[in-house]
GUMIPA-578359 format. One record per residue: x, z, y of N, C-alpha, C in turn; residue number from 1; residue in one letter; chain. Coordinates in nm, 4 decimals, decimal comma, padded with zeros to 6 digits. Layout:
! residues N
<<X Z Y> <X Z Y> <X Z Y> NUM "a" "A">
...
***
This chain:
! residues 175
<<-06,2491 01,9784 -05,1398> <-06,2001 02,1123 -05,1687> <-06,3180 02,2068 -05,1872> 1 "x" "A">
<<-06,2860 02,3218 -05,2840> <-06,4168 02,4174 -05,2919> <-06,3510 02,5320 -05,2552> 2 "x" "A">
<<-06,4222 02,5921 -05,1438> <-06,4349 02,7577 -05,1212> <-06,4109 02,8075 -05,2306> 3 "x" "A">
<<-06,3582 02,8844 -05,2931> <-06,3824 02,9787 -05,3354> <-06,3742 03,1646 -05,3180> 4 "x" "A">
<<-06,3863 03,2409 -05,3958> <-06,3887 03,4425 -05,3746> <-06,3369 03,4504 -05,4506> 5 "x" "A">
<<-06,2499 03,5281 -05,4683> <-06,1904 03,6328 -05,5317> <-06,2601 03,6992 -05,5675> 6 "x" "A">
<<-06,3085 03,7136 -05,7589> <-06,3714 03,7418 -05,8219> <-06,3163 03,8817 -05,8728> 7 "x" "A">
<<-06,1729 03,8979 -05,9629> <-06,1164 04,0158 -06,0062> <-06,0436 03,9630 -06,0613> 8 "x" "A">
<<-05,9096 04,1004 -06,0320> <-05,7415 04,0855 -06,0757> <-05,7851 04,1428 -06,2187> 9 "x" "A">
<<-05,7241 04,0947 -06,3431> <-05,7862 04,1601 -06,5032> <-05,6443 04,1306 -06,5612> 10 "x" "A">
<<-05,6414 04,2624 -06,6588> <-05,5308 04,2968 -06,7183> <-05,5892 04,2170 -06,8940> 11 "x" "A">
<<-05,5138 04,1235 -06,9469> <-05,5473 04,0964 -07,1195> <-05,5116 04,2164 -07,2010> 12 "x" "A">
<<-05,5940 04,2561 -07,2482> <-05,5835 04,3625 -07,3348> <-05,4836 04,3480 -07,4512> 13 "x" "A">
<<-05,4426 04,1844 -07,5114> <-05,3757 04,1670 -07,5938> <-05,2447 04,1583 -07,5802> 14 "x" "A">
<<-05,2009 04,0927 -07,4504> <-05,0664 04,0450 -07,4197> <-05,0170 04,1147 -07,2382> 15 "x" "A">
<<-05,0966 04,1892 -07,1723> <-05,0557 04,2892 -07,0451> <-05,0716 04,1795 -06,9679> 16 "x" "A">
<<-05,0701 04,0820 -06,9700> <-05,0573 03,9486 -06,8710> <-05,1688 03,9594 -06,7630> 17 "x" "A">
<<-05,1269 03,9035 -06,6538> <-05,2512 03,9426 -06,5035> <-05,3018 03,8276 -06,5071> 18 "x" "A">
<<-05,4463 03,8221 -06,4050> <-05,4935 03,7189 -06,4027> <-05,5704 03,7033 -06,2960> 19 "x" "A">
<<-05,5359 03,6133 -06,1996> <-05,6531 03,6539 -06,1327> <-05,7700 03,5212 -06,1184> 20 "x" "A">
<<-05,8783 03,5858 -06,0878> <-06,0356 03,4976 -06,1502> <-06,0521 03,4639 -05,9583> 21 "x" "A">
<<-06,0718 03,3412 -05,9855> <-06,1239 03,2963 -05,8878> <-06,2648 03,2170 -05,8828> 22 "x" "A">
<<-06,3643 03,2547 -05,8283> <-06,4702 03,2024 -05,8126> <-06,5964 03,1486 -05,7365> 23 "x" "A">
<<-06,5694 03,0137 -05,8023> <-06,6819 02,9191 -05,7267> <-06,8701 02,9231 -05,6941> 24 "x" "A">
<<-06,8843 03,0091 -05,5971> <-07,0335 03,0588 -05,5862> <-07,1046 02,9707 -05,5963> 25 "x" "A">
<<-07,0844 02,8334 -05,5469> <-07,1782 02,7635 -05,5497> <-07,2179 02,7284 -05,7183> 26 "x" "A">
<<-07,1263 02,6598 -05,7396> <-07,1518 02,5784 -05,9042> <-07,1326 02,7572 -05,9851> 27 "x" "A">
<<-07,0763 02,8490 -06,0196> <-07,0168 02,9673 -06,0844> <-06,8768 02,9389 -06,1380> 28 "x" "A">
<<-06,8442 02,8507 -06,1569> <-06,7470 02,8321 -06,2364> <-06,6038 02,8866 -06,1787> 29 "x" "A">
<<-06,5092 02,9924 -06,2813> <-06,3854 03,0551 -06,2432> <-06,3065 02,9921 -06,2786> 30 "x" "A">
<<-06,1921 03,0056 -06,1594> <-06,0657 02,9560 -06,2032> <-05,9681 03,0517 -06,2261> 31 "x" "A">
<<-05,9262 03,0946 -06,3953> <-05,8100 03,1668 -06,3948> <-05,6876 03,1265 -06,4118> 32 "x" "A">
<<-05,6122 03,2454 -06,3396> <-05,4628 03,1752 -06,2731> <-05,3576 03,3310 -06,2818> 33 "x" "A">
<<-05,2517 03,2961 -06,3643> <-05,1643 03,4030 -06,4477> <-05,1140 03,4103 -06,3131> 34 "x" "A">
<<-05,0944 03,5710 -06,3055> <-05,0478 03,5875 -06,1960> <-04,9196 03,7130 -06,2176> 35 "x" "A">
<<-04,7863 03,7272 -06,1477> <-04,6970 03,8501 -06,1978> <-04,7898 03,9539 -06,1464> 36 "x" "A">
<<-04,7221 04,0940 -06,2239> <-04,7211 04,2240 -06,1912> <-04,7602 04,2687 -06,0855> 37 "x" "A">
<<-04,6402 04,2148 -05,9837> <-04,5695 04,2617 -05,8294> <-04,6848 04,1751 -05,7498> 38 "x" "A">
<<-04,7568 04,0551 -05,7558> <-04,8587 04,0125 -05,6743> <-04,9710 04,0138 -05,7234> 39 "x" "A">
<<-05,0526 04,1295 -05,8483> <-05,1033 04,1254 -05,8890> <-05,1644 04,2767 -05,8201> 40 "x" "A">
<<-05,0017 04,3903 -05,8295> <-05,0639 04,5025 -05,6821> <-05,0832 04,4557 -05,5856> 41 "x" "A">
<<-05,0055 04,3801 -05,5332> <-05,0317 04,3289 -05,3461> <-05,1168 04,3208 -05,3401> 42 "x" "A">
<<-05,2218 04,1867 -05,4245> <-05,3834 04,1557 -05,3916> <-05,4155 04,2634 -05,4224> 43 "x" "A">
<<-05,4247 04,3480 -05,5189> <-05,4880 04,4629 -05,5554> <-05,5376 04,5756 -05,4332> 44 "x" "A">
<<-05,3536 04,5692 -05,4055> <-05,3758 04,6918 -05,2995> <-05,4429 04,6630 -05,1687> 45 "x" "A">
<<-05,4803 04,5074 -05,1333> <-05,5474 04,5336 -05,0161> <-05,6951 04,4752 -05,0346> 46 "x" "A">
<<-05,7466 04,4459 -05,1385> <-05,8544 04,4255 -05,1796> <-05,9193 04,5724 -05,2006> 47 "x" "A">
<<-05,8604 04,6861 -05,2155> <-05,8809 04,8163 -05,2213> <-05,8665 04,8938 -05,1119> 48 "x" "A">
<<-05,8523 04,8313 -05,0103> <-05,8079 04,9099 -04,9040> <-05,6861 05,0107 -04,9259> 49 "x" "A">
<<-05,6180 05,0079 -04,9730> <-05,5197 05,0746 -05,0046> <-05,4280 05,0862 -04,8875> 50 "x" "A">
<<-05,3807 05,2222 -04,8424> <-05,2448 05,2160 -04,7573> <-05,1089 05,2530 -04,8255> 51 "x" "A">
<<-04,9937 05,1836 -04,7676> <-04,9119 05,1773 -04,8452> <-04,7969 05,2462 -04,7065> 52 "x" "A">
<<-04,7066 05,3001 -04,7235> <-04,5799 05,3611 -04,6337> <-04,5146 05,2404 -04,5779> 53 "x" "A">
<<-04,5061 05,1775 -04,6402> <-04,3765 05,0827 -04,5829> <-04,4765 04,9161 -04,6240> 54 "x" "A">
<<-04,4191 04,7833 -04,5320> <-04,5105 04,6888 -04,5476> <-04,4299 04,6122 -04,6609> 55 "x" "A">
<<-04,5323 04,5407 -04,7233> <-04,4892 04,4628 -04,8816> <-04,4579 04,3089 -04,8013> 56 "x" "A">
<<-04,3879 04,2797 -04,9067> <-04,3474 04,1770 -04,8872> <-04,4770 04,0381 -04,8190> 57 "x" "A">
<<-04,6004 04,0360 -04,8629> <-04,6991 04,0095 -04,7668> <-04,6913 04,0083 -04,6613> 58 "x" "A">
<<-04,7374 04,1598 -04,6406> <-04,7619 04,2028 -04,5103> <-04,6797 04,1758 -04,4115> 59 "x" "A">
<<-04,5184 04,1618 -04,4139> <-04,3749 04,1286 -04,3915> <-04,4272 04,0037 -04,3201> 60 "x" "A">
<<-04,4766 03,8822 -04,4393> <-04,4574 03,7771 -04,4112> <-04,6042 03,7356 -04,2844> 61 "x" "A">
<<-04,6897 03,8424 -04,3135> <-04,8413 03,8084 -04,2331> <-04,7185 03,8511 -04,0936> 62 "x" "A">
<<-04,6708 03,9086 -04,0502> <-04,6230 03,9522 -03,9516> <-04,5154 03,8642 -03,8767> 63 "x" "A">
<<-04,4279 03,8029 -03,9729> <-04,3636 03,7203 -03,9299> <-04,4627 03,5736 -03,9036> 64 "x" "A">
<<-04,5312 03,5320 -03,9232> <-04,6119 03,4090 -03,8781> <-04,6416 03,4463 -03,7459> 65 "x" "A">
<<-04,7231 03,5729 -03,7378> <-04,7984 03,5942 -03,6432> <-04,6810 03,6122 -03,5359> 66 "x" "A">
<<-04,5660 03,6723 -03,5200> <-04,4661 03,6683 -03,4216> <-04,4206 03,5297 -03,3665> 67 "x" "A">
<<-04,4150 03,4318 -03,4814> <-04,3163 03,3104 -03,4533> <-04,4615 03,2268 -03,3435> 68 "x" "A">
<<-04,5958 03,3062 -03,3127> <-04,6793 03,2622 -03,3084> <-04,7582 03,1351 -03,3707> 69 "x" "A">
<<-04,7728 03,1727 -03,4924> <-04,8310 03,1091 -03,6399> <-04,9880 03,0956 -03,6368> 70 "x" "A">
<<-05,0205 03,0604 -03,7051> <-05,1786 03,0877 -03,7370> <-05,1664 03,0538 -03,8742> 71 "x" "A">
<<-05,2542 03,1343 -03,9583> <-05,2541 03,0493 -04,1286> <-05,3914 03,0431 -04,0726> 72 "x" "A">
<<-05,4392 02,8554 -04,1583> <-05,5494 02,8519 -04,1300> <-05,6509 02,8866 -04,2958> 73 "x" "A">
<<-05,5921 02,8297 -04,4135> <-05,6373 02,8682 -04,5234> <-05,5452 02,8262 -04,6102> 74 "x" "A">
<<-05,5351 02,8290 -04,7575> <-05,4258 02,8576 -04,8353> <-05,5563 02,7904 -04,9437> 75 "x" "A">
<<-05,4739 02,6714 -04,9976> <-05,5380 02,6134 -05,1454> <-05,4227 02,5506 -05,2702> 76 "x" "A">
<<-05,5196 02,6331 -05,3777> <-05,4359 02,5964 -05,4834> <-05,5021 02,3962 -05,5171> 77 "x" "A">
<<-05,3564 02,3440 -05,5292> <-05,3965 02,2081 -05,4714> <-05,3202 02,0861 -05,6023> 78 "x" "A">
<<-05,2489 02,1533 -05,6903> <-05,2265 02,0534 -05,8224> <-05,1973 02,1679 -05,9494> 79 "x" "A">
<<-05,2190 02,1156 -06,0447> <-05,1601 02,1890 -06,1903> <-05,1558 02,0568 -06,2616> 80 "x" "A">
<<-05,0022 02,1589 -06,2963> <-04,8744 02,0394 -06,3571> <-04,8043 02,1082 -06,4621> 81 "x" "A">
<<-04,8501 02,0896 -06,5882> <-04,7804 02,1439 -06,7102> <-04,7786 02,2932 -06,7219> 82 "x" "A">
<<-04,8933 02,3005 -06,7306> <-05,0134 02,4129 -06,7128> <-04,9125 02,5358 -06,6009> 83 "x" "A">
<<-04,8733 02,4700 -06,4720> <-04,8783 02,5694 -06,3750> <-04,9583 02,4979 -06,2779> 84 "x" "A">
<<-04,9693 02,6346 -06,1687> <-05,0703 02,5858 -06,0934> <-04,9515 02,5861 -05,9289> 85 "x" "A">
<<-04,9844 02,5273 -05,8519> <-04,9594 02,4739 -05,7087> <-05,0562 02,4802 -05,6301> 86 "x" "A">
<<-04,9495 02,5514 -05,4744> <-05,0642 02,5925 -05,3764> <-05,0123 02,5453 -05,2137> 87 "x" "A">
<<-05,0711 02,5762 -05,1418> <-05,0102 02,5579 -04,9876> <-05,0669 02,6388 -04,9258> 88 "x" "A">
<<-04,9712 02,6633 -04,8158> <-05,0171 02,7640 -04,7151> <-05,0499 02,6740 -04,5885> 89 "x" "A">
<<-05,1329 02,6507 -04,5504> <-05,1806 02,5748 -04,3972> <-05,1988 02,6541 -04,2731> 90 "x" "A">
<<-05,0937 02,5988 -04,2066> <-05,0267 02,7048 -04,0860> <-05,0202 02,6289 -03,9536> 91 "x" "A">
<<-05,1201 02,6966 -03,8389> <-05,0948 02,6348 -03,7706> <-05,0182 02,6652 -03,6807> 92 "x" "A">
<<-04,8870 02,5849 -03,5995> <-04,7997 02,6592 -03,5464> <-04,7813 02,5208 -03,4072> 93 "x" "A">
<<-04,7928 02,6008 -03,2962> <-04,8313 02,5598 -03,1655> <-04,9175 02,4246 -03,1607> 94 "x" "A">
<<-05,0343 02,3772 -03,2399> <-05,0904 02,2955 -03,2350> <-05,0774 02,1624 -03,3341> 95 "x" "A">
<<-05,0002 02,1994 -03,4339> <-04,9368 02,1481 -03,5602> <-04,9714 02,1786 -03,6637> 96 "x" "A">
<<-05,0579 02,1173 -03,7590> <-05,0237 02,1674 -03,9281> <-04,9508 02,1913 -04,0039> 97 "x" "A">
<<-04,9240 02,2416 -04,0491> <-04,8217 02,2280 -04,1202> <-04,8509 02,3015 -04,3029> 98 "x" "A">
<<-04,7805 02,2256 -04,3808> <-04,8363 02,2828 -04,5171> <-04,7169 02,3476 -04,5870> 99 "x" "A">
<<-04,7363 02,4351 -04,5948> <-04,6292 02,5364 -04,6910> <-04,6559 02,5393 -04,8476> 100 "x" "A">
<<-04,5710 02,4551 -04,9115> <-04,5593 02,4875 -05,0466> <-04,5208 02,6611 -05,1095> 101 "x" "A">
<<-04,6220 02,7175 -05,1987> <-04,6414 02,8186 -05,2200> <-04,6894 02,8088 -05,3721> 102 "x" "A">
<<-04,5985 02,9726 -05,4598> <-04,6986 02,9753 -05,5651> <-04,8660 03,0632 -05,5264> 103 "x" "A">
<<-04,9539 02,9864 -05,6332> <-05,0830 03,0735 -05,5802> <-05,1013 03,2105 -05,5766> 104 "x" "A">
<<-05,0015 03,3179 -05,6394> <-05,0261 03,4656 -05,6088> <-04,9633 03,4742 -05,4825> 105 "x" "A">
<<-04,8798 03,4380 -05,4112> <-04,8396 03,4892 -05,2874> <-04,9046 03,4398 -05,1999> 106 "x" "A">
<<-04,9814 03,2812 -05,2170> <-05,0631 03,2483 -05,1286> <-05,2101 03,3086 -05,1227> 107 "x" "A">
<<-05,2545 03,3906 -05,2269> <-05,3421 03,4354 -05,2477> <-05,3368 03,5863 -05,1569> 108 "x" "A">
<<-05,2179 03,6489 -05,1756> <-05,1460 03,7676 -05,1654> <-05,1927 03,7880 -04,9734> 109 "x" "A">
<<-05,1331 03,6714 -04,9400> <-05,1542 03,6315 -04,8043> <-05,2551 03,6515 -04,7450> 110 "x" "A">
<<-05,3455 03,5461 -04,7853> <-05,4669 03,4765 -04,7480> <-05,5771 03,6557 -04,7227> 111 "x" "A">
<<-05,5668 03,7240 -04,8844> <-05,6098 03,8326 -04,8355> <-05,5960 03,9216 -04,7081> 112 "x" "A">
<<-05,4678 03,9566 -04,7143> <-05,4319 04,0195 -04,5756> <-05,4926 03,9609 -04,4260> 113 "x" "A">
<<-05,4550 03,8242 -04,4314> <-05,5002 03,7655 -04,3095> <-05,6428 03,7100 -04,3250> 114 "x" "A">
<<-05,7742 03,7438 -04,4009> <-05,8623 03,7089 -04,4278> <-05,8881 03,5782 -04,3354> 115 "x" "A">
<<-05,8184 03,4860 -04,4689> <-05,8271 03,3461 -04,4342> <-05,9177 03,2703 -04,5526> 116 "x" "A">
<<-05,9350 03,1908 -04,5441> <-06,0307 03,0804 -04,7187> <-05,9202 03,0448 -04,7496> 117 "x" "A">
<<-05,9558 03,0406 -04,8999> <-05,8859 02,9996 -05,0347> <-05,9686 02,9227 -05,1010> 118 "x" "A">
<<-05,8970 02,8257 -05,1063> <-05,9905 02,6833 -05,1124> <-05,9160 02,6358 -05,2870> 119 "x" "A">
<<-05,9849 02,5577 -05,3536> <-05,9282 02,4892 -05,4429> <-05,9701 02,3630 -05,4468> 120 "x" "A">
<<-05,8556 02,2431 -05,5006> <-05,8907 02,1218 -05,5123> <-05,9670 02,0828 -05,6195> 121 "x" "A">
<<-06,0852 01,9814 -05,5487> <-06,1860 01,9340 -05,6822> <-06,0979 01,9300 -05,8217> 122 "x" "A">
<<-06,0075 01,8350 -05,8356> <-05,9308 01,7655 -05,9083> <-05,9029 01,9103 -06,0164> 123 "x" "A">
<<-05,8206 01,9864 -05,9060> <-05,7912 02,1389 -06,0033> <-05,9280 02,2092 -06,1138> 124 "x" "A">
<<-06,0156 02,2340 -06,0120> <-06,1283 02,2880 -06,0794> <-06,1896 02,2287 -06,1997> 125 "x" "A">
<<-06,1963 02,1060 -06,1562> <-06,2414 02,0388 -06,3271> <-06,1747 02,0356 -06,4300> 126 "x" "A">
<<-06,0010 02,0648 -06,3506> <-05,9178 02,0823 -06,5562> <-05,9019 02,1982 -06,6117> 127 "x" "A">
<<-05,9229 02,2907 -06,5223> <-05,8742 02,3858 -06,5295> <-06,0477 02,5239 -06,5348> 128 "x" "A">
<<-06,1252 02,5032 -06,4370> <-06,2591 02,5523 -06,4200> <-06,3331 02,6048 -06,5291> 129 "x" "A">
<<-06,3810 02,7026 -06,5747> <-06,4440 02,7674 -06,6922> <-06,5723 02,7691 -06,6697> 130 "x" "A">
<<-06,6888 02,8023 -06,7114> <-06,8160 02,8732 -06,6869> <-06,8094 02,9987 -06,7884> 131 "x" "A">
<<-06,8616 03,0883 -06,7545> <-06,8554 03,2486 -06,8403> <-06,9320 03,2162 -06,9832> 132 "x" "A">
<<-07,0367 03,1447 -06,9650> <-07,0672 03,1282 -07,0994> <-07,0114 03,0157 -07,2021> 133 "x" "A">
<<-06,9300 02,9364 -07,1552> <-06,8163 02,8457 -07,2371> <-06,7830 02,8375 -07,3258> 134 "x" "A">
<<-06,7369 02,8217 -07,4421> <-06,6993 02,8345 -07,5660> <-06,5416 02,7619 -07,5468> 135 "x" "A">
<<-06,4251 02,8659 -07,5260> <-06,3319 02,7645 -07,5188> <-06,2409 02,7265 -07,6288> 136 "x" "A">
<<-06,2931 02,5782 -07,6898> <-06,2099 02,5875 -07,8244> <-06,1831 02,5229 -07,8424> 137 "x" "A">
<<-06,0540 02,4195 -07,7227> <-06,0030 02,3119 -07,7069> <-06,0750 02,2010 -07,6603> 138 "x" "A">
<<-06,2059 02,2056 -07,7283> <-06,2407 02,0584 -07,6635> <-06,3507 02,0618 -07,6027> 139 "x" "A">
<<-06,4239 02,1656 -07,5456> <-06,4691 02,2100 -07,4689> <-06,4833 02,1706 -07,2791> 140 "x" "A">
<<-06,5523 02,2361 -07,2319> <-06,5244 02,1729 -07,0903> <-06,3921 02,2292 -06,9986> 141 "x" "A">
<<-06,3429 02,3067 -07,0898> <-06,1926 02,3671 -06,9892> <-06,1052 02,2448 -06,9937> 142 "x" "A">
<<-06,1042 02,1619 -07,0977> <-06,0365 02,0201 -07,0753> <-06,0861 01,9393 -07,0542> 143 "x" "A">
<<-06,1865 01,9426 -07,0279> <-06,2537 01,8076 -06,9977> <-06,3530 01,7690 -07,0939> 144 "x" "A">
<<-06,4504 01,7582 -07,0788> <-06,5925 01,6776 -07,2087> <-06,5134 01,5697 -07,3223> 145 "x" "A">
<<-06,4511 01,5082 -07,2168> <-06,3832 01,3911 -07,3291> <-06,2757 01,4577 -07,4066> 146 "x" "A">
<<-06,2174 01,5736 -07,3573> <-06,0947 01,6062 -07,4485> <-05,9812 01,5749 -07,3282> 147 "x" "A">
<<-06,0113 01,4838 -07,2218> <-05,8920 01,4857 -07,1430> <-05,7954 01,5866 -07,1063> 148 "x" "A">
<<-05,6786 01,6025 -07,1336> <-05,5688 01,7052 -07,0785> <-05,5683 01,7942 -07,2182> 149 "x" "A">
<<-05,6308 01,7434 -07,3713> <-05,6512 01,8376 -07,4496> <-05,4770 01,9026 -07,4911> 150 "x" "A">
<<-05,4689 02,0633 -07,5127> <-05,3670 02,0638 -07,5707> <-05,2570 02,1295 -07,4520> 151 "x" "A">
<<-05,3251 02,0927 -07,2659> <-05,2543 02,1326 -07,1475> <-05,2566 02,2521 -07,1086> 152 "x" "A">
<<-05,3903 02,3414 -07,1389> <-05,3869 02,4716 -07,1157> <-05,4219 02,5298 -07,2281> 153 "x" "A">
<<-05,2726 02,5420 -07,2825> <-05,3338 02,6075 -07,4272> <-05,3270 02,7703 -07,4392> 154 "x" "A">
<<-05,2326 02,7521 -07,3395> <-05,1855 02,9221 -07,2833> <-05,3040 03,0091 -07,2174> 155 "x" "A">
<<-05,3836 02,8567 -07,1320> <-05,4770 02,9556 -07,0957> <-05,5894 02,9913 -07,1577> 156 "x" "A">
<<-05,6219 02,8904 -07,2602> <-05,7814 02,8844 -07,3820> <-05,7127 03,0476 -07,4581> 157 "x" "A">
<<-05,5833 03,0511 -07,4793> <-05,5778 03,1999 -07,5580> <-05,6167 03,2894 -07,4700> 158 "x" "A">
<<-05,5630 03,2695 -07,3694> <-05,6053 03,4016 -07,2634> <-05,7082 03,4060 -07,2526> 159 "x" "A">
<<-05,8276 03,2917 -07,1947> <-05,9146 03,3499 -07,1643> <-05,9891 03,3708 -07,2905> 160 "x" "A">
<<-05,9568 03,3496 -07,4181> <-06,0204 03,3459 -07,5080> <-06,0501 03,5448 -07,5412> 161 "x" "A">
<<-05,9150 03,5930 -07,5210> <-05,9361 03,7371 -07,5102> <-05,9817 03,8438 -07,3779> 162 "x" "A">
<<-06,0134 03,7658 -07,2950> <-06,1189 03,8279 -07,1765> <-06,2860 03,8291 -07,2609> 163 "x" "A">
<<-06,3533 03,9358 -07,1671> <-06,5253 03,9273 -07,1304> <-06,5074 03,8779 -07,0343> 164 "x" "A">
<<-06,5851 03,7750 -07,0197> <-06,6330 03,6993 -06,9027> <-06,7567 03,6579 -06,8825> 165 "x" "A">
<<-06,8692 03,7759 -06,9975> <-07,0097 03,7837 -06,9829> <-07,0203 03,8590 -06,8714> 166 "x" "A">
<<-06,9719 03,9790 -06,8200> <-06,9922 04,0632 -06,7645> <-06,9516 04,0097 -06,6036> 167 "x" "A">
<<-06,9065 03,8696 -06,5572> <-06,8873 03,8039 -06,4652> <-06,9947 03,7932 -06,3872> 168 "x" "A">
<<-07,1449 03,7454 -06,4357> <-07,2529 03,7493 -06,3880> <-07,3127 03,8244 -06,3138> 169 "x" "A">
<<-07,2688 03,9202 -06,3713> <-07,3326 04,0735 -06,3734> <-07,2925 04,1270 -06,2641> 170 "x" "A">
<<-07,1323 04,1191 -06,1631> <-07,0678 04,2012 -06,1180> <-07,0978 04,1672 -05,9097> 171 "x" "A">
<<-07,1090 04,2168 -05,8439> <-07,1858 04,1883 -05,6909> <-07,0326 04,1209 -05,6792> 172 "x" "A">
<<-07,0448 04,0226 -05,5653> <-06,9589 03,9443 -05,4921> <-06,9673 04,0700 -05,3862> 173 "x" "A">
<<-06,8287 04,0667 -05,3335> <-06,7800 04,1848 -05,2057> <-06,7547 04,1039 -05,1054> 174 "x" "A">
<<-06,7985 03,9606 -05,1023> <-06,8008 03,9579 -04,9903> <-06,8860 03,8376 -04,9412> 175 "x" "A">
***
């Protein structure tokens, strides 16, 4: 599994669609992952420190773990399957693991609040994994050198095709 940070939530200028960039410090390489609207503020708003009146559906759920006396220990996006992505929530509850199937914005959504790691699986990162200077144009390394999976994220070669992701380099890690 690789650590990764939360790089930045980015709006496509062409199609409104969210995204959020996840990234691998060690090697650089981001993983972007379409994310809705509604968990696109959540991370937003507490990556900003933001206070909000009433608790979001998150915060709800950080609260209910912690009552049932929960622990999340970290949250990884852990398969992509017909270009979606799959995650788990790893919870420890009275001395038990336990893995919660989750999509990755709410596990992400989470993980923030309860500043836990967000891990991704090797397996994920290599089909899916970009480098900023990339050229993504199908056969490229977003599918694989050989072309493997060519044709699987085609949704995402457009997307990221209309991001900057020069300016990735450039930007301080917050944390």
């Amino acid at each position: 599994m690789i650590k990764v940070n939360i790089d930045s939530i980015r709006v496509s200028l062409m199609s409104q669609l969210r995204v959020v960039i996840l990234k691998d410090p060690i090697s650089s390489k981001y993983l972007p992952i379409f994310i809705g609207p509604c968990e696109a503020e959540a991370i937003a708003v507490k990556l900003q420190g933001m206070a909000v009146e009433r608790p979001l559906t998150h915060d709800l759920l950080k609260a209910m773990i912690s009552e049932l006396g929960g622990q999340v220990k970290h949250i990884v996006v852990n398969d992509l399957r017909q270009d979606t992505f799959f995650a788990q929530i790893v919870l420890d509850l009275n001395g038990e693991l336990r893995e919660i199937d989750s999509r990755p914005s709410d596990a992400i959504a989470l993980a923030v609040r309860l500043e836990v790691p967000i891990y991704v699986e090797d397996s994920v990162m290599e089909r899916a994994g970009i480098m900023p200077d990339e050229e993504i144009d199908g056969e490229g390394a977003a599918n694989g050198e050989d072309g493997e999976g060519s044709g699987q994220l085609s949704i995402f070669e457009d997307f990221v095709e209309s991001l900057d992701l020069d300016d990735l380099d450039s930007e301080d890690d917050e944390e």
